[in-house]
N, C-alpha and C positions, 0 to 999 in steps of 0.2 A: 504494500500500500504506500501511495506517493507521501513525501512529509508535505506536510501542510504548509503555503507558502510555496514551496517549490511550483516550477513550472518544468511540464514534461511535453517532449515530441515523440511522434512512433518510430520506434527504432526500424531504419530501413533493413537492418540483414538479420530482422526475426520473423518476417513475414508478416510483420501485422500483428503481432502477438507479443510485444510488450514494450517498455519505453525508456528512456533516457534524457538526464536531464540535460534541459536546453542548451547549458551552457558548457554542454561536451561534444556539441553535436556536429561541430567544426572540427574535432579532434580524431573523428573516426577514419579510419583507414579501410578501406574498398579492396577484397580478396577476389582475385579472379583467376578461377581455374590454369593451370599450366596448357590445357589443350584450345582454350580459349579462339578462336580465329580471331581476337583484335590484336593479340601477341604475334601474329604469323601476317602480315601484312603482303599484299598480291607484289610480285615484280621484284623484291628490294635489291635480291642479286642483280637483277637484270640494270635497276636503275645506277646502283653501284658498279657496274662494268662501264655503263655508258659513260660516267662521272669519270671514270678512270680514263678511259678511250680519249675523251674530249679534251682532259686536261694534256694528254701525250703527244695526242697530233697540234694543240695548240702549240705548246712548248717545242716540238718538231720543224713547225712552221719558221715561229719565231728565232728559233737557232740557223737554220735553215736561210731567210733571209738575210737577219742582223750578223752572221760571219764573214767578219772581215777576209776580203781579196783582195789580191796585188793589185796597184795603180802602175801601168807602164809608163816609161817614159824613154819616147827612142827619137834621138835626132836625126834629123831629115837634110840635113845639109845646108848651102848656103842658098840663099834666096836671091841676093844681091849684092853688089862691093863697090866701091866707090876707092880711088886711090889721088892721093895730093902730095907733092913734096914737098917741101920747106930744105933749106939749107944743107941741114944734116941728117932730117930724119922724115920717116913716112908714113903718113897719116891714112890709115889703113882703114875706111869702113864697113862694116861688114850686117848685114841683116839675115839672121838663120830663123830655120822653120824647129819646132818640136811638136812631134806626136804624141800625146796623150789619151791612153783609154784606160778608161775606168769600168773595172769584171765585177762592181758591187752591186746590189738590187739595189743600193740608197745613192742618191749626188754627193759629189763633193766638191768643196769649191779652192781653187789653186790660188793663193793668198801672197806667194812672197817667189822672186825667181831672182837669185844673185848666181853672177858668171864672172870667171876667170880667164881669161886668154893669156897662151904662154905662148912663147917662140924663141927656140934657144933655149929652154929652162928660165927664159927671163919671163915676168909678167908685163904685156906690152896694152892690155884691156880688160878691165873691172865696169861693170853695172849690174846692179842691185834695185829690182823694181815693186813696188806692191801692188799687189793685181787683187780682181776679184770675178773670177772666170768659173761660170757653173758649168758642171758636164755631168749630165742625167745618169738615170739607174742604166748600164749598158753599154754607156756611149763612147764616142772620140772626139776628141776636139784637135784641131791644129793650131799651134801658137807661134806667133810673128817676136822676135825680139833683134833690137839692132846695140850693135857692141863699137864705140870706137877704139881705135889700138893707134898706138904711136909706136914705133920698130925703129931703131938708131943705129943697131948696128952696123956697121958699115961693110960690110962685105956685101952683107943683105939690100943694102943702100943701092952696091955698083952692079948686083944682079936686076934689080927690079928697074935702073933708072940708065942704065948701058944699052943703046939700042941696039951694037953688033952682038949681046947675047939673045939666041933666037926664043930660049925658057925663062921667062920670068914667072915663076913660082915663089910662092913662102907654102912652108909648114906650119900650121896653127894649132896646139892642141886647147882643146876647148874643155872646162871644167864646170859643170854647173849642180846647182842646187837649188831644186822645187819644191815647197810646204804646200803642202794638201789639208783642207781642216774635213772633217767627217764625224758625224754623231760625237759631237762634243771632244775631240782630241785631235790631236793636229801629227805630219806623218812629215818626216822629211826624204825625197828622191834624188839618190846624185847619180848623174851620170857624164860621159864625158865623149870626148870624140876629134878626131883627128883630121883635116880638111887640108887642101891645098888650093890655095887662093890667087888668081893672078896679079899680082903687085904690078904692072905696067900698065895697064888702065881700066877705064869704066866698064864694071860689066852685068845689064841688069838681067842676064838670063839665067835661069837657076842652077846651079854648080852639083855636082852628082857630092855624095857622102865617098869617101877616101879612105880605104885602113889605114892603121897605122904600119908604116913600114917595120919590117924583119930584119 
């Protein structure tokens, strides 16, 4: 028999059949058979595969694309040369072509291009330029850059400026250095290359790429 004053609800797991007071009835805890079908719920392996699946080929993909590949850089020779004397020495200009392809799904853009020109083991031409050159997921671009040289030595002087020798050639080797930036880091490409250039006069027709002699 309830105490007096109390307040009672029907206990929901007697069936109907006796009660519990009010203020426990938030406290009770709900027994559900082990064979239950709300314990075994339809698919879950199957959903749990797909879950699995989707997060592998996502991460597939994305490795997949975002792995970095080589950025090439291959010189193309000269484009054009322009030749001046002065007194002692001679003012050699020169405009070369470079190949650029980039094998990445993502752009990247060519930021900084500094060149060394030697002749002799001497340095006869430095420039250093800041560029801002996109070249797409796949692509090639071509790049124009003109280098002037000053050449003093003087053997080189009576070759190029002697008009009973029939070869007026120089030897240039050419040293250069590309930054590339890409998904937030930047890539530096050197490469270099060896040309022969006609020091006796103007010539704007494009000059073939030259090994370096043996």
């Amino acid at each position: 028999m309830g105490t007096a004053g109390a307040s009672f609800v029907t206990c929901p797991t007697c069936q109907g059949s006796g009660e519990i007071p009010r203020e426990l009835e938030k406290q009770l805890v709900a027994l559900i058979p082990y064979g239950d079908q709300r314990l075994k719920p339809r698919h879950t392996k199957l959903f749990v595969f797909l879950a699995v699946l989707t997060c592998l080929v996502t991460s597939s993909l994305i490795i997949f694309f975002l792995f970095p590949r080589p950025i090439s850089v291959q010189p193309a020779g000269l484009n054009s040369s322009t030749v001046a004397f002065d007194v002692t020495d001679i003012n050699l200009n020169i405009t070369n072509i470079l190949n650029i392809s980039n094998s990445n799904y993502y752009p990247i853009t060519v930021t900084q291009l500094t060149i060394e020109v030697l002749h002799l083991s001497l340095v006869v031409g430095q420039v250093s330029n800041s560029l801002l050159l996109h070249i797409g997921p796949l692509a090639s671009e071509q790049m124009f850059y003109a280098v002037a040289n000053k050449i003093g030595d003087e053997n080189t002087y009576k070759i190029c400026s002697w008009m009973k020798i029939k070869v007026h050639h120089v030897l240039l080797h050419i040293q250069g250095t590309l930054t590339c930036s890409c998904l937030s880091h930047s890539e530096q490409l050197v490469f270099q290359s060896y040309e022969y250039v006609d020091c006796r006069g103007n010539a704007s027709v494009p000059h073939l790429l030259v090994p370096h002699p043996t």
